[in-house]
KOLGUKOL-358325 format. One record per atom (N, C-alpha, C): x negated, y negated, z; chain; residue number from 1; residue in one letter. Coordinates in steps of 0.001 Angstrom, whole numbers, plus 500000, padded with zeros to 6 digits. Layout:
<recs>
c1  c2  c3  chain  resi  resn
X  Y  Z  A  NUM  a
...
</recs>
This chain:
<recs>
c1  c2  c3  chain  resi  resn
286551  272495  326022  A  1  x
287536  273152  326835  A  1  x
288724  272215  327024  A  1  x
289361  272387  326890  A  2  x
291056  272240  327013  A  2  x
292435  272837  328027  A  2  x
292731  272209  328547  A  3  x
293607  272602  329892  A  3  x
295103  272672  328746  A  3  x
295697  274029  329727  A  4  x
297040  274074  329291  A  4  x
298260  272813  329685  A  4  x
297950  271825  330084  A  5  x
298726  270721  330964  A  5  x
298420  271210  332602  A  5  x
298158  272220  333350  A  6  x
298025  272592  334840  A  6  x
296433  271967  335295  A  6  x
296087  271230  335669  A  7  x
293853  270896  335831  A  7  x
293569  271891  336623  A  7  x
294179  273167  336880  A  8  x
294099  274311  337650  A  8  x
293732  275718  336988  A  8  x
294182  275121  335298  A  9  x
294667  276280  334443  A  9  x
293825  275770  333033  A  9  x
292314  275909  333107  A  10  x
291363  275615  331791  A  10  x
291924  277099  330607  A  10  x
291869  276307  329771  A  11  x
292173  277405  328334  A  11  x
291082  276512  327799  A  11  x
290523  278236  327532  A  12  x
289066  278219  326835  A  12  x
289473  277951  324666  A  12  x
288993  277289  324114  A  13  x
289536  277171  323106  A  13  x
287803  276824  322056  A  13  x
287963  278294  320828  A  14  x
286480  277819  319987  A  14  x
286934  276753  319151  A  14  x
286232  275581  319402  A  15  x
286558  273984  318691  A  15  x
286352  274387  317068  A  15  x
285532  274417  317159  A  16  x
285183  275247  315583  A  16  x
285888  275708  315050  A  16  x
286136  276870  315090  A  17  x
286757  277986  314537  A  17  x
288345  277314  314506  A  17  x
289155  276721  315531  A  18  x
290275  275816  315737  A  18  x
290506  274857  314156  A  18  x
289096  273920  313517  A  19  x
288855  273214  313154  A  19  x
288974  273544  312037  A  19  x
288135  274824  311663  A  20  x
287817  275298  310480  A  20  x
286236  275186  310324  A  20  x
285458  275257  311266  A  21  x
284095  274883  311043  A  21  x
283512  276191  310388  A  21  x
282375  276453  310036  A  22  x
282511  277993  308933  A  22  x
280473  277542  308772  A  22  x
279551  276543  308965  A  23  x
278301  276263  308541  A  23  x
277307  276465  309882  A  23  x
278099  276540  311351  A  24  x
277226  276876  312472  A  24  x
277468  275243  313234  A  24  x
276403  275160  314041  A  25  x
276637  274192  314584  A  25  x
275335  273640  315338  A  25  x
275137  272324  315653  A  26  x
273564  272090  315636  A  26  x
274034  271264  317471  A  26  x
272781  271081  318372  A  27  x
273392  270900  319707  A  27  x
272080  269982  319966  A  27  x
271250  269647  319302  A  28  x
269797  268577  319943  A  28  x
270268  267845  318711  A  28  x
270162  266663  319263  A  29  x
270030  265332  318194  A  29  x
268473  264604  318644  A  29  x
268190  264177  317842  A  30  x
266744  263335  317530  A  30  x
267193  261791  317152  A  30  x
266975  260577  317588  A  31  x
267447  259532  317667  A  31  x
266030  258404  317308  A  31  x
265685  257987  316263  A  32  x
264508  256504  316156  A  32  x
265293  255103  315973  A  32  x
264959  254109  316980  A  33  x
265087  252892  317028  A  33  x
264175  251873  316326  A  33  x
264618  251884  314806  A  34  x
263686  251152  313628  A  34  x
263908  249759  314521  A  34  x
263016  249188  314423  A  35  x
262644  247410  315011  A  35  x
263239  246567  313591  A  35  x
263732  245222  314251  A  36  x
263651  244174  312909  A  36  x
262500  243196  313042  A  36  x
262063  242873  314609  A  37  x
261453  242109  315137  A  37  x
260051  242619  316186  A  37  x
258670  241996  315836  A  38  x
257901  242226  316390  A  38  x
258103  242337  317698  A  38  x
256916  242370  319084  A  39  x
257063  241969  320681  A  39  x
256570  240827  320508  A  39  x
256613  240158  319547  A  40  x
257001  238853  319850  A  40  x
257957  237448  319548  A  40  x
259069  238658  318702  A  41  x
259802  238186  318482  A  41  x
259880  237475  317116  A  41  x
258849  237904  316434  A  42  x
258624  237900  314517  A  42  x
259524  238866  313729  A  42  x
260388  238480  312801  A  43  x
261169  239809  312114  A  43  x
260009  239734  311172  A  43  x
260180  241777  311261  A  44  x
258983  242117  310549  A  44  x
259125  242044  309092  A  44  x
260170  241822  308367  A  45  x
260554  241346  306883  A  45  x
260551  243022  305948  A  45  x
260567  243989  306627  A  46  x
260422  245453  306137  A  46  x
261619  246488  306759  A  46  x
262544  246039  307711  A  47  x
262788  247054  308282  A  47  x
263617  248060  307542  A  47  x
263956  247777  306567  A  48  x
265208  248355  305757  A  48  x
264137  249293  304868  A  48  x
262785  249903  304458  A  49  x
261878  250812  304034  A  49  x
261664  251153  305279  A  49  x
261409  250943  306604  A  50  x
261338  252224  307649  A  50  x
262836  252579  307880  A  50  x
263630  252256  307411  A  51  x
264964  253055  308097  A  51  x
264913  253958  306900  A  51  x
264571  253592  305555  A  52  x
264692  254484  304744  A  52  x
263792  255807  304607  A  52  x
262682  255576  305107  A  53  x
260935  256262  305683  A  53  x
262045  257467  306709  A  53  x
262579  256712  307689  A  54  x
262713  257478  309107  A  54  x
264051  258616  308317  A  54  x
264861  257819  307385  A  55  x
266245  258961  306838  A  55  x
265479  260195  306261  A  55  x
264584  259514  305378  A  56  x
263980  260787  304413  A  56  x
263051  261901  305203  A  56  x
262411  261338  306158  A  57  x
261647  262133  307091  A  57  x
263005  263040  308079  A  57  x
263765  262585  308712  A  58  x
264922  263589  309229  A  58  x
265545  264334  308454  A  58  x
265793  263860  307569  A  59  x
266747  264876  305842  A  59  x
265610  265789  305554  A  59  x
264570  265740  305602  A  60  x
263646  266580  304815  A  60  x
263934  267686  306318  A  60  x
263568  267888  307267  A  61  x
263182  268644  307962  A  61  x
264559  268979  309062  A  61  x
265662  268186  309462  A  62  x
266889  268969  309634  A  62  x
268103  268634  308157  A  62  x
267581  268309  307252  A  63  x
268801  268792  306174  A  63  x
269477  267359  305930  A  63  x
269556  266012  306697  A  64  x
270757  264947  306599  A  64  x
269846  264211  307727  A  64  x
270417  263158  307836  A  65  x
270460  261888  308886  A  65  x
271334  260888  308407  A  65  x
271368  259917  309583  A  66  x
272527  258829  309805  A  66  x
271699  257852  309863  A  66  x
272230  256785  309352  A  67  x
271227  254915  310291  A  67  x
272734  254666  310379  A  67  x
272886  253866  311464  A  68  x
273970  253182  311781  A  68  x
273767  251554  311139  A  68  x
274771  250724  311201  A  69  x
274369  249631  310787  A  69  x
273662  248986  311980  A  69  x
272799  248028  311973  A  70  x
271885  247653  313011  A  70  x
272979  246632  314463  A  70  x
272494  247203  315097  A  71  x
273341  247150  317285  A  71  x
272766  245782  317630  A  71  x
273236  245200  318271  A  72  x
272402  244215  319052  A  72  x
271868  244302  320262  A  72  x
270455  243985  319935  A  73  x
269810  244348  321702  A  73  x
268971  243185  322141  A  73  x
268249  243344  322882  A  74  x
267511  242665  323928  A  74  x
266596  243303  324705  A  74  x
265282  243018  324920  A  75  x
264373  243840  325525  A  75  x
262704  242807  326133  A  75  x
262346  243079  327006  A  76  x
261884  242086  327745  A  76  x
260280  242349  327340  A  76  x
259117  241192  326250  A  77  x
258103  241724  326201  A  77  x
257301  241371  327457  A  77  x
255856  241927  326840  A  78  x
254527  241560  328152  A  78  x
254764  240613  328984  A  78  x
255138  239471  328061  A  79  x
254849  238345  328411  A  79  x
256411  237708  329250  A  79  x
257187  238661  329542  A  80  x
258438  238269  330052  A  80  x
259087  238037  329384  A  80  x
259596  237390  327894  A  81  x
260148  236593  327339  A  81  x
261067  237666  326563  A  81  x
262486  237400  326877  A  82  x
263683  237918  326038  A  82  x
263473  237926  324459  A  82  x
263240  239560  323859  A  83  x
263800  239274  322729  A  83  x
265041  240033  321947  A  83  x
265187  239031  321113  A  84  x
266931  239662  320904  A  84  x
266507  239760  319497  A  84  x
267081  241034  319501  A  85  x
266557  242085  318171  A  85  x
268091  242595  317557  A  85  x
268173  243046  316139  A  86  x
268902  244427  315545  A  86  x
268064  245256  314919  A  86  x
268394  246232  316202  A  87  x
267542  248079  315467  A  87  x
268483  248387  314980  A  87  x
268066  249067  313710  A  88  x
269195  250328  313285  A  88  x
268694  251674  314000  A  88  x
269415  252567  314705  A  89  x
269577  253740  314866  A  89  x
269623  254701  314096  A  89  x
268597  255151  313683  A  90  x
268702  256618  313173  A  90  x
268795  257942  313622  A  90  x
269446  258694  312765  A  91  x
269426  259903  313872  A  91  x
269631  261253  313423  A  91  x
269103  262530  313832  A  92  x
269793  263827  313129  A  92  x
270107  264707  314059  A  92  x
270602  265576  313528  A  93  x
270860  266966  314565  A  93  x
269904  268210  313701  A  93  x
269039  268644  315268  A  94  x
268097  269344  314468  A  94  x
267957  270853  314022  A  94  x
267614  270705  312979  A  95  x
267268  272255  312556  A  95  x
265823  273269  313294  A  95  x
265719  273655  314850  A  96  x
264756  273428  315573  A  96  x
263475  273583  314871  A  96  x
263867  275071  314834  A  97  x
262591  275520  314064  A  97  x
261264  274445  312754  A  97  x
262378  273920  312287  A  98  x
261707  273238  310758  A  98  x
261313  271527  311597  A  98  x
261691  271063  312829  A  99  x
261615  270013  312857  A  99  x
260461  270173  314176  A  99  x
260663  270958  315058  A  100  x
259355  271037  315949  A  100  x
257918  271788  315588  A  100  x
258231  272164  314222  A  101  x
256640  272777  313082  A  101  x
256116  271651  312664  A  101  x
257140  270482  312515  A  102  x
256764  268661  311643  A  102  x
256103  267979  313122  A  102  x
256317  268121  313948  A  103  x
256240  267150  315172  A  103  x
254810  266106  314934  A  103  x
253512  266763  314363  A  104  x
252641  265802  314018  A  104  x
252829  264839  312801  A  104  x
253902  265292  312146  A  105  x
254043  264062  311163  A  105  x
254999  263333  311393  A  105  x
256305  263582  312351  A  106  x
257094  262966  312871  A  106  x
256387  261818  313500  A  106  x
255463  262367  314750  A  107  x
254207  261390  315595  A  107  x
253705  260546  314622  A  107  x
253199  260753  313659  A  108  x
252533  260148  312813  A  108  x
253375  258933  312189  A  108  x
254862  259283  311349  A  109  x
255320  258011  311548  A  109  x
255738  257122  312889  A  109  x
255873  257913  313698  A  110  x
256331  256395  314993  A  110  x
255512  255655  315046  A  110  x
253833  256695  315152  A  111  x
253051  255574  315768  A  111  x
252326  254498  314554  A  111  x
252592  254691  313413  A  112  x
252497  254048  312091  A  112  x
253771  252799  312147  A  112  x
254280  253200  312914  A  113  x
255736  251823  312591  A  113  x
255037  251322  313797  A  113  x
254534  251887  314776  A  114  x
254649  251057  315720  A  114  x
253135  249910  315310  A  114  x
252301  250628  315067  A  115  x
250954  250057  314709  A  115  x
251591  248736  313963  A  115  x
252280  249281  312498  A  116  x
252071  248363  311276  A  116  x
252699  247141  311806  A  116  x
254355  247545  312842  A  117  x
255080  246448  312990  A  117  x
255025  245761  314087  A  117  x
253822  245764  314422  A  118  x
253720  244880  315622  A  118  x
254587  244780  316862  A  118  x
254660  246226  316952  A  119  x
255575  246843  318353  A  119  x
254887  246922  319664  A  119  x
255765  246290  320497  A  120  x
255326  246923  322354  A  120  x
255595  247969  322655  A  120  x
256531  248599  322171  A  121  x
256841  249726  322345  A  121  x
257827  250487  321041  A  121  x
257743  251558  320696  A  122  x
258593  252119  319568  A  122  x
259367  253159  320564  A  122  x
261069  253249  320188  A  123  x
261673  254129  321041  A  123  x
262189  255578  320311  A  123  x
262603  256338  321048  A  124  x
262885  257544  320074  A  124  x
263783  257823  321894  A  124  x
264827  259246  321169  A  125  x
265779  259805  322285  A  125  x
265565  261000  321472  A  125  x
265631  261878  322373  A  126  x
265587  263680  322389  A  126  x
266788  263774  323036  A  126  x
268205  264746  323079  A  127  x
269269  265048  323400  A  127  x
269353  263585  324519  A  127  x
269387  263639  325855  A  128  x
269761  262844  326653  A  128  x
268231  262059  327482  A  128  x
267507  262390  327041  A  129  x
265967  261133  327334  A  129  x
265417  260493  326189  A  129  x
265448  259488  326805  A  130  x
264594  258234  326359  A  130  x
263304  257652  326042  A  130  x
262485  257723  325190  A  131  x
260903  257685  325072  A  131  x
260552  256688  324633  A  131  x
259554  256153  325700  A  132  x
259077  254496  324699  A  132  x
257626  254935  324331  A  132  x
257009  254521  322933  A  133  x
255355  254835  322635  A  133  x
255074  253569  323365  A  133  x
254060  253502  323845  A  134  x
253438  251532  323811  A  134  x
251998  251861  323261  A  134  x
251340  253194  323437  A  135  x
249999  253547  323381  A  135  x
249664  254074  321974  A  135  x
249305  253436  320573  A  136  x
249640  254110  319419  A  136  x
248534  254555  318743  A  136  x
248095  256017  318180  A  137  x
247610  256368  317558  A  137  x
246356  256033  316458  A  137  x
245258  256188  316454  A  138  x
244494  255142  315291  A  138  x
244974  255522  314317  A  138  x
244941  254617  312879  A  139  x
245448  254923  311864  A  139  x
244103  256150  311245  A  139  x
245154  257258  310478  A  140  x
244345  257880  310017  A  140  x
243256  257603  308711  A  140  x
242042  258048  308967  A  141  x
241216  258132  307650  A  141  x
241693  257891  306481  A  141  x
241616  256560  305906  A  142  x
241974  256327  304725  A  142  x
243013  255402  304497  A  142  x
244178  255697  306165  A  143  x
244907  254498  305779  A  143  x
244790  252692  306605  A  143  x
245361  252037  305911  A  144  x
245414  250414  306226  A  144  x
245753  251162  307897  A  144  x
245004  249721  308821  A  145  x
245612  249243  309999  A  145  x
246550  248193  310444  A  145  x
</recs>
């Protein structure tokens, strides 16, 4: 929404259609925080095959995804001790239907990154909340722990 210059006087305006948008438009984003570094502050020497794991798993089931180049963070383990990490951010906008039918294999990789990479917690964001795993899944029948 867009004001005519008056903050009294909103002019309603379709952004889209303004734009030229013509494919629809998607409004939930899905967000995974690939780790470089264990909770204890070990880089796990892999992270660049789970960012690629986490793209192909979002592309398959809403159509595309993003990794950003990796953010700098900081996050406090068990044991108190600061660690200073770069996650890459991945992320899609979802196609609902096709991506909440996947949700057990979605689950299935977090709690597989979180297992393999020696995570305190693995994070993920749904539109505007925040989810940490700390509690992860046994590996299934057949695969490595």
């Amino acid at each position: 929404m867009e004001t005519n210059g008056t903050p009294n006087e909103p002019v309603r305006i379709e952004l889209g259609e303004a734009l030229g948008a013509n494919a629809g438009i998607a409004a939930q984003c899905f967000t995974i925080y690939v780790p470089n570094k264990d909770k204890v502050g070990k880089e796990i020497g892999n992270q660049r095959a789970w960012v690629l794991e986490a793209l192909d798993l979002m592309t398959r089931f809403n159509g595309g995804a993003t990794a950003m180049p990796p953010v700098e963070g900081a996050w406090r383990n068990e044991h108190g001790e600061t660690i200073w990490d770069h996650p890459v951010v991945v992320y899609s906008y979802l196609k609902p239907d096709v991506f909440f039918a996947n949700l057990p294999i979605i689950r299935e990789f977090l709690h597989r990154m979180g297992r393999e990479t020696n995570q305190g917690e693995v994070a993920f964001e749904f539109e505007t909340r925040f989810y940490l795993i700390s509690v992860y899944d046994p590996p299934a029948s057949g695969e490595e722990s």
